[in-house]
C-alpha positions in Angstrom: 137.1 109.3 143.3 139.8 111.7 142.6 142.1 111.7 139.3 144.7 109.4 140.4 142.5 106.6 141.5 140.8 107.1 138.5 143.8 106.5 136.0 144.8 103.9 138.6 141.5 102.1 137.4 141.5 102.5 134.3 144.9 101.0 134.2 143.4 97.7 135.7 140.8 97.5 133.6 143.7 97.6 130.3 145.9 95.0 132.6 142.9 92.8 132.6 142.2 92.9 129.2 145.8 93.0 127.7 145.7 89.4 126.3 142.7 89.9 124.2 143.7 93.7 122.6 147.6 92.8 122.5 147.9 90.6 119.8 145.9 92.6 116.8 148.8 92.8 114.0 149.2 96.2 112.0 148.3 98.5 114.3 148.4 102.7 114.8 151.8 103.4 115.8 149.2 105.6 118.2 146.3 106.4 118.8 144.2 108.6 121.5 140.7 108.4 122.5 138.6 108.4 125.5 137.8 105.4 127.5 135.2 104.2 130.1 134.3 101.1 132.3 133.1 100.0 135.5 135.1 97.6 137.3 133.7 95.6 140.5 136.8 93.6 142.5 137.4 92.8 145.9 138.9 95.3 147.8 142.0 93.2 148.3 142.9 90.3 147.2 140.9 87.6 149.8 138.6 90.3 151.4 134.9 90.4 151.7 134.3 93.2 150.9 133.8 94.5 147.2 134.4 97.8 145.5 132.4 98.9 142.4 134.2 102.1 140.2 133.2 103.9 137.3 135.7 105.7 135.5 136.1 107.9 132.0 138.8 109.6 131.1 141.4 110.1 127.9 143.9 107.9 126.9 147.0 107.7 124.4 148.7 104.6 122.9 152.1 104.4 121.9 153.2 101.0 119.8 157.2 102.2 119.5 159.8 99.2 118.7 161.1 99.7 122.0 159.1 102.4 124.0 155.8 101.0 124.3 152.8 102.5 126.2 149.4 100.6 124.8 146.7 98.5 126.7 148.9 95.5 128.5 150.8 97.8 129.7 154.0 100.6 129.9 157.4 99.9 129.1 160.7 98.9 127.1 160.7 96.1 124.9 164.3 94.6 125.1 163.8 91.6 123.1 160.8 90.4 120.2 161.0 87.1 117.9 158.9 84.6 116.5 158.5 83.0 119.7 160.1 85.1 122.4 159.1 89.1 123.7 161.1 90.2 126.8 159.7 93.2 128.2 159.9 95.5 131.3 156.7 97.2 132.3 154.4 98.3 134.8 151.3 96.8 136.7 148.9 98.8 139.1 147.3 97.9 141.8 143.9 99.9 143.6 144.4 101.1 147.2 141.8 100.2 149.7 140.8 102.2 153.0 140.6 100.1 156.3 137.8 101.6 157.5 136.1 100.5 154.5 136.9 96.5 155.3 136.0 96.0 159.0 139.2 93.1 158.7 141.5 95.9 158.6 139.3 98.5 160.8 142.1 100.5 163.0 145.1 99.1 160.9 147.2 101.6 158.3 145.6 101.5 154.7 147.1 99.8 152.2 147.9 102.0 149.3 148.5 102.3 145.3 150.7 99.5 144.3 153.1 100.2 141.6 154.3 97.0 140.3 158.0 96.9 137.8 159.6 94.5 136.2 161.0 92.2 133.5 158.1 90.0 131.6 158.7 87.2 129.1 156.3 85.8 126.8 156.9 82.4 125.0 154.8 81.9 122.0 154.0 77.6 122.4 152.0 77.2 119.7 149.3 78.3 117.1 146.6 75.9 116.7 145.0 77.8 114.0 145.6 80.8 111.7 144.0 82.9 114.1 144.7 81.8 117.4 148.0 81.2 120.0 148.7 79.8 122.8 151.2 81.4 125.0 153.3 81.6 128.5 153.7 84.9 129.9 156.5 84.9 133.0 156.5 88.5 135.0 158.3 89.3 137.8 158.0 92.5 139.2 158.9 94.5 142.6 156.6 96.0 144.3 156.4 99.5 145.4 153.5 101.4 147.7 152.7 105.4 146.7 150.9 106.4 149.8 153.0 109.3 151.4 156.2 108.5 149.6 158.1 105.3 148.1 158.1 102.4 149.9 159.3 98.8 148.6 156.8 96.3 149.6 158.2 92.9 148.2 157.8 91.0 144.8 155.6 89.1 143.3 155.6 85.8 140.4 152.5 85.6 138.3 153.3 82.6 135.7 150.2 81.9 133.6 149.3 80.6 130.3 147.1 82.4 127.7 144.8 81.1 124.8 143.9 84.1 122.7 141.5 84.1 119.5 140.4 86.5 116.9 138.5 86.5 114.3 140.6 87.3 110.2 139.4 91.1 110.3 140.0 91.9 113.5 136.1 92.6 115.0 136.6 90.4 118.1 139.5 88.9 119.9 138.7 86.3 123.2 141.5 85.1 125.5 141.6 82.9 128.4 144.1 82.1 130.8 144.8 80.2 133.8 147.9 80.9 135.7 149.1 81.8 139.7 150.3 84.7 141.9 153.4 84.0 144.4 154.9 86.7 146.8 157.8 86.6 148.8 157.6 87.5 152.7 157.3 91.3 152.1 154.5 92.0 149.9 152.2 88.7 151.6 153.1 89.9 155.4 151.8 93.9 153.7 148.6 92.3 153.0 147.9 89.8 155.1 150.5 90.5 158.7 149.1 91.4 161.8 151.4 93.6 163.8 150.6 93.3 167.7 150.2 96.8 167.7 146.9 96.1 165.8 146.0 92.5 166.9 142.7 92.5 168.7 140.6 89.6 169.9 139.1 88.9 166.9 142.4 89.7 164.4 145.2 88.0 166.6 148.9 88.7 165.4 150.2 87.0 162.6 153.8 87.1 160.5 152.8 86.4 156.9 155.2 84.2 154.9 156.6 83.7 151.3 154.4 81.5 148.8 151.2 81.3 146.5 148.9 83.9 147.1 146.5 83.1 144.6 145.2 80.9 141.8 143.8 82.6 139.1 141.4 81.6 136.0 140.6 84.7 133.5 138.2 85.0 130.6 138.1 88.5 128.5 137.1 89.9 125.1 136.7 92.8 122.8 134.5 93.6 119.8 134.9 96.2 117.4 131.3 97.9 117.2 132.5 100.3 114.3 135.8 101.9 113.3 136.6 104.3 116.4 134.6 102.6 119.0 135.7 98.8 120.6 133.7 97.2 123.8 135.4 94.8 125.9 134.2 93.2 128.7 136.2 90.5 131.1 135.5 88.0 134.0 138.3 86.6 136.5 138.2 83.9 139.1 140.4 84.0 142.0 141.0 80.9 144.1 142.6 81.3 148.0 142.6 77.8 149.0 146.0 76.7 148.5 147.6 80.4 149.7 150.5 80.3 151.7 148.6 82.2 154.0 145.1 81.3 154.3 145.7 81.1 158.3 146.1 84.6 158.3 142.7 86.5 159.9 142.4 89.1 157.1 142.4 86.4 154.5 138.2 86.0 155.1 137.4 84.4 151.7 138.4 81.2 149.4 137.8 82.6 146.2 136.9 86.1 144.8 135.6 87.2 141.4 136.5 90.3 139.3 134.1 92.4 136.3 134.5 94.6 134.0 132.7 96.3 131.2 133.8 99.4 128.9 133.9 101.3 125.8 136.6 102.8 124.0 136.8 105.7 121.4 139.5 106.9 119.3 139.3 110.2 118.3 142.9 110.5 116.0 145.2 108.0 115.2 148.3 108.0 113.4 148.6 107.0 109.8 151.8 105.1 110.2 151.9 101.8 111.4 153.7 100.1 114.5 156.5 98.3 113.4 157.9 94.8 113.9 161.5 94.2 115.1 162.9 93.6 111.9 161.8 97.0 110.0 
């Protein structure tokens, strides 16, 4: 695995667990460490075949007002409240060789996905002291890095989140339940069948707009001692409703996403992040 596939993964792995290791109040304004994981997912989204990677490498945080690069995610915060964050940050997305997934065998790979946009986050309501219930709403474009730039399409992921953590801060558990939608683009870039590669057995197909995916996530962290954190997080994918489940390289109806790791901090700042009224 070379470097870039490595950060790629390691960025995942953060994107997954983002509910659960967001919402911890005064934090480091940064922090830097070195993480490590394993994370087993299919090798697209509806394929049968699985890929397992193991990554370690080091990490910074940074909690700025505005400039924020921290564990769900890296961007600008435009806009924080009580009960409303808008945001514009990134998502990443693994690439995946066809001669690795006989569906695709003698089609182009599909490569890094860079996903940007605007995400707002509605707090709904806190049921306890120490937990909240929440609607996150990105929408991001979606751009290939394989050989250059390439805009791919844009994708809808609604979903709402329950997190929950404990008064000082050892564990934190979310769960969240939400779907994926893509317009024409980014569905016919996973799941079109140009004639040039249709075969007997993987016949043409024009993908079109519309849910790709249900989704149903569980993760959680625990704080082992002061500068070390496991987390560990579990997510169920469900194909059955997809726009296009007709398509030839959409082979399963659900898949299922794993991943463990550890995180160490080595320095962190002595100032705290602050809020949007300091």
């Amino acid at each position: 695995m070379n470097i870039a596939r490595t950060l790629l993964a390691a960025g995942s792995l953060f994107a997954a667990m983002a509910p659960a290791l967001a919402a911890e109040p005064a934090l480091p304004l940064w922090e830097t460490g070195v993480f490590g994981g394993m994370a087993v997912t299919p090798a697209y989204p509806g394929a049968s075949e699985r890929s397992t990677r193991n990554l370690a490498l080091p990490y910074l945080i940074y909690r700025g007002k505005v400039l924020r690069a921290d564990r769900s995610g890296v961007g600008a915060r435009l806009l924080d409240t009580d009960r409303l964050d808008l945001d514009i940050g990134f998502a990443l997305s693994l690439p995946a060789r066809s001669s690795d997934v006989p569906a695709r065998r003698g089609m182009p790979d599909l490569g890094t996905l860079v996903e940007f946009g605007p995400r707002l986050k509605i707090k709904l309501a806190e049921p306890t002291p120490h937990s909240r219930l929440g609607l996150e709403l990105p929408l991001r474009a979606v751009i290939e890095a394989r050989g250059g730039l390439r805009r791919q399409g844009a994708t809808f992921e609604p979903r709402l989140v329950y997190a929950l953590h404990d008064e000082q801060q050892a564990w934190q558990v979310d769960a969240s339940v939400g779907a994926v939608f893509g317009n024409a683009a980014i569905n016919d870039y996973l799941y079109g069948v140009n004639p040039a590669f249709a075969t007997a057995e993987r016949p043409a197909y024009a993908a079109k707009s519309g849910l790709m995916l249900t989704r149903l996530g569980l993760g959680g962290s625990y704080r082992l001692q002061r500068d070390w954190r496991a987390f560990a997080f579990l997510r169920y994918d469900n194909y059955a409703g997809a726009a296009n489940r007709a398509s030839p390289l959409l082979r399963q109806n659900s898949g299922t996403s794993a991943g463990i790791g550890l995180m160490w901090t080595w320095q962190r700042s002595s100032s705290l992040a602050r809020g949007p009224d300091d």
